[in-house]
Structure formats: C-alpha cells, structure tokens
C-alpha positions as CSV (number, residue, x, y, z in Angstrom):
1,X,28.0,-3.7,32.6
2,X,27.8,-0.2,31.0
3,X,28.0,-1.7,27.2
4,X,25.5,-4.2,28.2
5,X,22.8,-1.3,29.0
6,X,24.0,0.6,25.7
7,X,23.6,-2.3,23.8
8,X,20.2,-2.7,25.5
9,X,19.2,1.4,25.2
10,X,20.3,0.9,21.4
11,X,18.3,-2.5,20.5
12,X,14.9,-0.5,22.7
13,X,15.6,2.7,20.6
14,X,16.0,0.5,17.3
15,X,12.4,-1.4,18.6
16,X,10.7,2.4,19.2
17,X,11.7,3.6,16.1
18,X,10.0,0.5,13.9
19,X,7.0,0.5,15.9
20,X,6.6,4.5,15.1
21,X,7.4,3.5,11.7
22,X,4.6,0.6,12.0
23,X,1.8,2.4,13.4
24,X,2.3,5.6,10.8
25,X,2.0,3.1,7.8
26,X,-0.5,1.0,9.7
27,X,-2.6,4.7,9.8
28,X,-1.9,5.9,6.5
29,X,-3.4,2.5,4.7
30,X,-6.6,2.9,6.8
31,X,-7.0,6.1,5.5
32,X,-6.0,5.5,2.1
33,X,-8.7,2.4,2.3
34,X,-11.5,4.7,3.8
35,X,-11.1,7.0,0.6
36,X,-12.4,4.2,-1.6
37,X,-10.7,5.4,-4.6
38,X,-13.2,4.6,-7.3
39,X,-11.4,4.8,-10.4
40,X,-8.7,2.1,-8.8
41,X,-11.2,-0.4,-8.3
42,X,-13.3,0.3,-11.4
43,X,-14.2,-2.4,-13.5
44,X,-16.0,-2.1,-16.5
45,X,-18.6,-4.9,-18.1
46,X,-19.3,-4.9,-21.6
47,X,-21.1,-8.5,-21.1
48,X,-24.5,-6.8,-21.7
49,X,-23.3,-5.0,-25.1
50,X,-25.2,-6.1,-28.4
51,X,-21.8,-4.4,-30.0
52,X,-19.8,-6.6,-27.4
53,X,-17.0,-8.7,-29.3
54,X,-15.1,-11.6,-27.9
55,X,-11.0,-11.6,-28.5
56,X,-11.2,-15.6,-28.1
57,X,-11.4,-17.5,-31.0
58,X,-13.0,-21.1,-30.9
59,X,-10.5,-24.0,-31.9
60,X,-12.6,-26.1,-34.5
C-alpha cells in the first residue's frame, strides 16, 4: 500500500510541477503579446510607389 501512495505523491508532484510550468509560460506570452512589439509585426507597402518595381516577370 505504501508504494501505491508514493507512486501517487510522485505522479501529483510530477502534475504540480507542469501546471506551474503551464501557467508561467501561459503568463509570460500574454505579456509578451500586450507589448505589441512593432518592428515584429511591421510590414512595409511599396504598392503606392511611382519608383515601385515588380520582381515577376510576365510569361509571353
């Protein structure tokens, strides 16, 4: 009976561990989201360019 309950204590130790591990990286992503780091997400958009030039070439 007493390696049964270890087994148990070990398994429920094991199951708090990962969910401390969870909710840390589950916290740190909202953060890192709320930042809104702008030059991550930047895009730029030469469509409106008179100097803009195409790489595709046309197949005639």
């Amino acid at each position: 009976m007493k390696k049964v309950l270890k087994i148990l204590a070990i398994v429920a130790a094991i199951a708090g561990v990962c969910a401390a591990a969870y909710a840390l990286v589950k916290k740190y992503m909202e953060k890192k989201q709320e930042e809104g780091n702008t030059e991550e997400n930047y895009v730029s958009c030469t469509c409106g360019d008179e100097d803009f030039v195409t790489e595709t070439t046309v197949a005639e």
